[in-house]
Short mmCIF file of the C-alpha atoms (twelve columns), coordinates in Angstrom:
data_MODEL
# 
_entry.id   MODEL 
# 
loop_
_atom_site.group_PDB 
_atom_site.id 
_atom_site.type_symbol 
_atom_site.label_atom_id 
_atom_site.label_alt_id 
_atom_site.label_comp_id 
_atom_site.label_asym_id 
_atom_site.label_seq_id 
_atom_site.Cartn_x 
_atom_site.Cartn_y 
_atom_site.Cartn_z 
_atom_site.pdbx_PDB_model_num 
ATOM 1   C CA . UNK A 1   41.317  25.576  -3.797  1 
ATOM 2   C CA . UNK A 2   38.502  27.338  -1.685  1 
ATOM 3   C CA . UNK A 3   36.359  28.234  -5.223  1 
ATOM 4   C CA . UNK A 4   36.727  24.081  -5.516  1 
ATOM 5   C CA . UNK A 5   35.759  23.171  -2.428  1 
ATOM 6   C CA . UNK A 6   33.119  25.641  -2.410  1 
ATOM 7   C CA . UNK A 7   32.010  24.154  -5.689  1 
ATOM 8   C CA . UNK A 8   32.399  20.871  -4.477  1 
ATOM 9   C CA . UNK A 9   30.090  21.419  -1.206  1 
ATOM 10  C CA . UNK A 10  26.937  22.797  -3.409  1 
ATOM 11  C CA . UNK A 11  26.997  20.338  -5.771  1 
ATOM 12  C CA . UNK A 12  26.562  17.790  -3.044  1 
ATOM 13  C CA . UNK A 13  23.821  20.386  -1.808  1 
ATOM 14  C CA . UNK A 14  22.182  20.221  -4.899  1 
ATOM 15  C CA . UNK A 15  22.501  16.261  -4.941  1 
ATOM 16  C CA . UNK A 16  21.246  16.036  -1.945  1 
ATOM 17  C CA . UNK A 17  18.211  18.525  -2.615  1 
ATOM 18  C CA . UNK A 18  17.124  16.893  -5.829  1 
ATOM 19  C CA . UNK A 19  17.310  13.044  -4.142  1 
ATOM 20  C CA . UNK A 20  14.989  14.196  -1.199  1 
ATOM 21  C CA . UNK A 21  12.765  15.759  -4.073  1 
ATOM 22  C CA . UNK A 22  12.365  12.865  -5.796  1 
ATOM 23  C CA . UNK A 23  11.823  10.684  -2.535  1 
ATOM 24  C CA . UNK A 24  8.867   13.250  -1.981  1 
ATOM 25  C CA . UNK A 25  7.314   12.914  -5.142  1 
ATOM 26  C CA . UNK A 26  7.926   9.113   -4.801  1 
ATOM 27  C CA . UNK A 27  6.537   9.180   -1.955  1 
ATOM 28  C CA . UNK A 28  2.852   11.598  -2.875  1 
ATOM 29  C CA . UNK A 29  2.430   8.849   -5.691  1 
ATOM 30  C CA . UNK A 30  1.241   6.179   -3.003  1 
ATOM 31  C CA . UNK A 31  -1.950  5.229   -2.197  1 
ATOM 32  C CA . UNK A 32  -1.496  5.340   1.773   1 
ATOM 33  C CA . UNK A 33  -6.036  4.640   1.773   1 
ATOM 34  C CA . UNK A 34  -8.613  3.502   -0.531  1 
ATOM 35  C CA . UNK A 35  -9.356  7.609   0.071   1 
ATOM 36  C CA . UNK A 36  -6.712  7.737   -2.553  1 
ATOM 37  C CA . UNK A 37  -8.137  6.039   -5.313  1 
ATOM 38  C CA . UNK A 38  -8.337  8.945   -7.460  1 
ATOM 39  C CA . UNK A 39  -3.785  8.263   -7.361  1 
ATOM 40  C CA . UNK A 40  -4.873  4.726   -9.161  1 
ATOM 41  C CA . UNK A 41  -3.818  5.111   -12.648 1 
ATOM 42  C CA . UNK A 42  -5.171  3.449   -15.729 1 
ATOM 43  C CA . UNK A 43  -2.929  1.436   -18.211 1 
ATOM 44  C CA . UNK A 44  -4.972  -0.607  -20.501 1 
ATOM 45  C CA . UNK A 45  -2.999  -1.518  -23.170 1 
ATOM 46  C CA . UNK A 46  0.552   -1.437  -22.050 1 
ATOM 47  C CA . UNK A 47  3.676   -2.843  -23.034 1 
ATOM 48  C CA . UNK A 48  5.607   -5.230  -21.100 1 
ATOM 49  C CA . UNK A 49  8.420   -3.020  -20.363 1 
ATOM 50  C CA . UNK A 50  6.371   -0.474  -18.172 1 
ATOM 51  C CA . UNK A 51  6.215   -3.115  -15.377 1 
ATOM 52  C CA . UNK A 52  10.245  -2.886  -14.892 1 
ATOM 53  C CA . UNK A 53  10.349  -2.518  -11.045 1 
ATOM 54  C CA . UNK A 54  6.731   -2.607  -10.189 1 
ATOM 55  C CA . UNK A 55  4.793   -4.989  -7.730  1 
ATOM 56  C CA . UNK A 56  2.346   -7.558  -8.947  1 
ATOM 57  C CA . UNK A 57  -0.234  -7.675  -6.181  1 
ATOM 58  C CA . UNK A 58  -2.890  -9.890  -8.147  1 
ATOM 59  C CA . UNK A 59  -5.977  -10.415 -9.664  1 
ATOM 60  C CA . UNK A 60  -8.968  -7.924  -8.254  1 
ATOM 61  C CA . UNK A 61  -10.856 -10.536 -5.923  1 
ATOM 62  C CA . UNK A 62  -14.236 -9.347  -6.539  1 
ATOM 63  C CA . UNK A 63  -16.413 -9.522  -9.845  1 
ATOM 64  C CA . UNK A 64  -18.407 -6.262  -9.825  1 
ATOM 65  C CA . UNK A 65  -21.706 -6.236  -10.846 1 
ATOM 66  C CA . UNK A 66  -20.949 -2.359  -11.309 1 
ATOM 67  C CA . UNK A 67  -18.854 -1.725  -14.065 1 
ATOM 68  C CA . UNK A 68  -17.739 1.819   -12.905 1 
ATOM 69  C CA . UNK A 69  -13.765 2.060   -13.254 1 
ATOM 70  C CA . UNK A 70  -14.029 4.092   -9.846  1 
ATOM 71  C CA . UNK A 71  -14.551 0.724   -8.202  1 
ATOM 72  C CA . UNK A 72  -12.256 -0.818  -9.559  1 
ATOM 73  C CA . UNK A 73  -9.404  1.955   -9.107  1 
ATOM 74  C CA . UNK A 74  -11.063 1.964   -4.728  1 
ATOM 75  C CA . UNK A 75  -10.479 -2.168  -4.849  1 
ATOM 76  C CA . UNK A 76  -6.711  -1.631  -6.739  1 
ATOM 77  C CA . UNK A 77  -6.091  0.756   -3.557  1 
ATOM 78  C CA . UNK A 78  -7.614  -1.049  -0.924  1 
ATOM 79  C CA . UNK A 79  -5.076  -3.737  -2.217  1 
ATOM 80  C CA . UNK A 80  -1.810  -1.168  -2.453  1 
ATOM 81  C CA . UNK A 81  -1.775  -0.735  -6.262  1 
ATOM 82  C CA . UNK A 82  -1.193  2.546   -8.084  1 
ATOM 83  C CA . UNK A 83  -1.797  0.862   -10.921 1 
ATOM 84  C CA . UNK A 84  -4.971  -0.690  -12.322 1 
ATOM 85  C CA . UNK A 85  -4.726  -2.778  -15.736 1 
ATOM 86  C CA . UNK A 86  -7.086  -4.416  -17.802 1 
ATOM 87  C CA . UNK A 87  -5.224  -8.010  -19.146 1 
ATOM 88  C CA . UNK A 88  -5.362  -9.807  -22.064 1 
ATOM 89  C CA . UNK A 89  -7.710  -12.138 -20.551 1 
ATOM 90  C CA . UNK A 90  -10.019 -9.256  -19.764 1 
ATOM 91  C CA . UNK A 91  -9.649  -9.883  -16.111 1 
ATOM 92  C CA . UNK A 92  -8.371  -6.239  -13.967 1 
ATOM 93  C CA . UNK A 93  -4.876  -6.179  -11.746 1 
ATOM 94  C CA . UNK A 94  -3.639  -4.232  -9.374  1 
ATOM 95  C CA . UNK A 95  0.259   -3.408  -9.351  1 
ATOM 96  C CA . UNK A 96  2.139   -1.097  -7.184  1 
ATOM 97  C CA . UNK A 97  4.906   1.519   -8.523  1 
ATOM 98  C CA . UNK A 98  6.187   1.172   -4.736  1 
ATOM 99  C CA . UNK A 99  7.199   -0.841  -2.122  1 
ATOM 100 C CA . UNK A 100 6.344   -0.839  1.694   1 
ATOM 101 C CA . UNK A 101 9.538   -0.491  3.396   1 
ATOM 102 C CA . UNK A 102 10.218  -3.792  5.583   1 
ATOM 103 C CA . UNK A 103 12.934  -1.620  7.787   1 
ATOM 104 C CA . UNK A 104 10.446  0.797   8.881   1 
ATOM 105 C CA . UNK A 105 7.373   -2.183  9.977   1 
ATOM 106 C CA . UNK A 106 10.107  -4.321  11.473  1 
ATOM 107 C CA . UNK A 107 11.383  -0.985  13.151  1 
ATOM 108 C CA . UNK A 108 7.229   -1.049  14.789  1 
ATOM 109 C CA . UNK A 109 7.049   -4.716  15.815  1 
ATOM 110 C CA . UNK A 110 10.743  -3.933  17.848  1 
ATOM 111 C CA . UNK A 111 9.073   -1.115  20.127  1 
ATOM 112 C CA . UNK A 112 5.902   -2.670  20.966  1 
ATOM 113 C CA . UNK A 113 3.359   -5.876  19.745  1 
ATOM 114 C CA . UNK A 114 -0.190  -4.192  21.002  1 
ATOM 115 C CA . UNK A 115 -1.862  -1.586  18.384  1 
ATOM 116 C CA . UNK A 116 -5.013  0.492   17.643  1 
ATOM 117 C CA . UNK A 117 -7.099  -0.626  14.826  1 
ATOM 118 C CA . UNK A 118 -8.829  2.239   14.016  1 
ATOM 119 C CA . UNK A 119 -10.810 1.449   10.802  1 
ATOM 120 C CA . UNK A 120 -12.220 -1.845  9.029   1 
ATOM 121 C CA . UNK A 121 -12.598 -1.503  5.489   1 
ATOM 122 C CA . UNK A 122 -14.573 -4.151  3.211   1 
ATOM 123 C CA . UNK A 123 -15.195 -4.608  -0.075  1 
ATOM 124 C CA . UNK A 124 -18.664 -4.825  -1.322  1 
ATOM 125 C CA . UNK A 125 -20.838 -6.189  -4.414  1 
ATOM 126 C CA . UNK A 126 -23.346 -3.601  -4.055  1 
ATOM 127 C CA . UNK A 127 -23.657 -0.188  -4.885  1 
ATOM 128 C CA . UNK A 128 -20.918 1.349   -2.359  1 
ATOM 129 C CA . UNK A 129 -17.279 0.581   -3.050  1 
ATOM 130 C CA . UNK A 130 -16.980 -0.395  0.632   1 
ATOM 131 C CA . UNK A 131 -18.029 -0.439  4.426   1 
ATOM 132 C CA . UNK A 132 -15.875 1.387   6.888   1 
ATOM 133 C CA . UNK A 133 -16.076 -0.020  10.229  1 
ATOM 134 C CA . UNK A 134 -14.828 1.660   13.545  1 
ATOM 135 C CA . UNK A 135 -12.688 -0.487  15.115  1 
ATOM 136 C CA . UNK A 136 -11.797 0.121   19.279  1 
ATOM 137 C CA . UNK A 137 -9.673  -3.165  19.369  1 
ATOM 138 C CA . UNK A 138 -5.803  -4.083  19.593  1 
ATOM 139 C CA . UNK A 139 -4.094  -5.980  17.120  1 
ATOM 140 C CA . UNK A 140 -1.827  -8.360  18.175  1 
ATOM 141 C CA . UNK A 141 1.207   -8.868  15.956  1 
ATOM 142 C CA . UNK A 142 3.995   -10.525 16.171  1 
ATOM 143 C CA . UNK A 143 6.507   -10.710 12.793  1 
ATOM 144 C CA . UNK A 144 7.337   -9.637  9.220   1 
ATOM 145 C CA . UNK A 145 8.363   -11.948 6.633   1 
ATOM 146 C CA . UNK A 146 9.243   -10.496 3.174   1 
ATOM 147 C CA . UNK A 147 7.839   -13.030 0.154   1 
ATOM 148 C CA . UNK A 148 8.141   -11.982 -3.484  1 
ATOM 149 C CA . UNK A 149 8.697   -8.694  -2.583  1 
ATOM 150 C CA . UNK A 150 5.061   -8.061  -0.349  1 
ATOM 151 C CA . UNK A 151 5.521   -7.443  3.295   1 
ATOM 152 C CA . UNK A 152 3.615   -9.493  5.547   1 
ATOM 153 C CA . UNK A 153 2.552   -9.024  9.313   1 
ATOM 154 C CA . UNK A 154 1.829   -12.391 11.366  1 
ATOM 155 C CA . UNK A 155 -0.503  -11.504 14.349  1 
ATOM 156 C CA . UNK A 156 -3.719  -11.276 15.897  1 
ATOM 157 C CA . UNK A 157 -6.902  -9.036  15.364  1 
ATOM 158 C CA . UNK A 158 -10.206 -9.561  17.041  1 
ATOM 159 C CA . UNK A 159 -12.869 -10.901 14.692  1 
ATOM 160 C CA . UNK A 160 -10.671 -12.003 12.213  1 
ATOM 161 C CA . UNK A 161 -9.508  -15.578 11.228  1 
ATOM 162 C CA . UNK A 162 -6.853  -14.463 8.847   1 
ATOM 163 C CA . UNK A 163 -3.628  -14.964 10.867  1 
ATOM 164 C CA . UNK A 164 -1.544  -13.062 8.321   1 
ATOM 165 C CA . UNK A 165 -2.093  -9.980  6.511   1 
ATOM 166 C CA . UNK A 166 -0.042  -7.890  3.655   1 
ATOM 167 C CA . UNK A 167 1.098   -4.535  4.714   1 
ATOM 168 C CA . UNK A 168 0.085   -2.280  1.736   1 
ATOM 169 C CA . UNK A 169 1.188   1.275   3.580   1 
ATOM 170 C CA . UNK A 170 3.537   2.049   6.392   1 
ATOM 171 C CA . UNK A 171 4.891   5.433   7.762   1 
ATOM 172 C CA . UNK A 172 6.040   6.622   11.081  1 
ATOM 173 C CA . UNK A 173 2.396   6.436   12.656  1 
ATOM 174 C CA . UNK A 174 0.636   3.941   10.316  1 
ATOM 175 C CA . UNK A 175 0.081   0.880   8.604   1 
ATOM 176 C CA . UNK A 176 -2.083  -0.469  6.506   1 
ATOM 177 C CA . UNK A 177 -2.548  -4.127  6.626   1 
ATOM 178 C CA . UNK A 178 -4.907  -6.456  4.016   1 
ATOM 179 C CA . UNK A 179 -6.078  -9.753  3.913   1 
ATOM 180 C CA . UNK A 180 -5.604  -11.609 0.698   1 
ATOM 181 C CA . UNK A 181 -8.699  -13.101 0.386   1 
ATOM 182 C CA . UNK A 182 -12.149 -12.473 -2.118  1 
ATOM 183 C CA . UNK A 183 -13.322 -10.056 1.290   1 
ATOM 184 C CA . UNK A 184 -10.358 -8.273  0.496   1 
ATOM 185 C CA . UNK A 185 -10.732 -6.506  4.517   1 
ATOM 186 C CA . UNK A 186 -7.957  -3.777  5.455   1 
ATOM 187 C CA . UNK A 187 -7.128  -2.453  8.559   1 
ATOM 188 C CA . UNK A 188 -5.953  1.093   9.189   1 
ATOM 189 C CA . UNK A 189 -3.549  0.775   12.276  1 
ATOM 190 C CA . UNK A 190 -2.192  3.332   14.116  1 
ATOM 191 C CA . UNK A 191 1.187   2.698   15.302  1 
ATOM 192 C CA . UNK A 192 1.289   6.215   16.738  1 
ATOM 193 C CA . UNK A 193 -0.091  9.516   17.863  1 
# 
């Protein structure tokens, strides 16, 4: 009786160990900047079946006049993808292996409204893959709303007219929210610290 319940006990340990392994590695897959566009993988020619459980985020917004695939991986993360594939229409798209929890931003917006933006990001047609710009303002925001499986944040920053933006990262002192449009801006918000 003891050698089973002994037994029993680590083979739950084990269980346990394993799932919280594979959370982690999960979880060092995702592009939580466009920093991390060297995490953007590559699929040019795959089949259908690899997108089983992974996010379409869309079309890349921007033409580029340079054809370097770095760009393209730094616009697929500025978007949230992990994923960057060339279609049969020979137009690039960003997917995600991964999806922003909506527990943990809805978990945000309950303790407070008000928080630091501390970077702008934009995407550019020129040489650089985009302009960071120190931010000092609050963002305003107000709700989550889940649609097609993309989280989106309704609020308020300063300077912006987009009144919604898609969370593409969000941790315990982060988020990463991006506007949908051919600018393709993101905002690094800290939530905490």
């Amino acid at each position: 009786m003891r050698k089973s319940i002994l037994f029993t006990g680590l083979l739950l340990f084990f269980c346990l160990s394993v799932r919280a392994q594979k959370a982690a590695d999960v979880h060092e897959s995702v592009v939580n900047s466009p920093h991390d566009h060297g995490k953007v993988r590559e699929l040019y020619h795959p089949d259908s079946s690899v997108y089983k459980g992974y996010l379409f985020l869309g079309e890349l917004p921007v033409t580029w006049v340079n054809k370097s695939i770095g760009k393209k991986k730094m616009t697929a993360a500025m978007m949230g993808g992990d994923v960057l594939y060339l279609n049969k229409a020979g137009n690039w798209e960003a997917w995600a292996t991964y999806t922003v929890d909506e527990a943990v931003v809805k978990g945000h917006l309950a303790e407070k409204s008000s928080f630091q933006v501390i970077d702008k990001l934009i995407i550019r047609v020129g040489p650089q893959a985009y302009e960071a710009i120190a931010q000092k303002s609050r963002a305003e925001l107000t709700g989550v709303e889940t649609v097609d499986g993309k989280v989106y944040i309704i609020g308020k920053i300063p300077g912006e007219s987009a009144r919604r933006f898609r969370v593409t990262y969000a941790n315990a002192t982060r988020m990463n929210l991006c506007t949908d449009d051919k600018e393709l801006t993101t905002y690094l918000i800290q939530v905490k610290g």
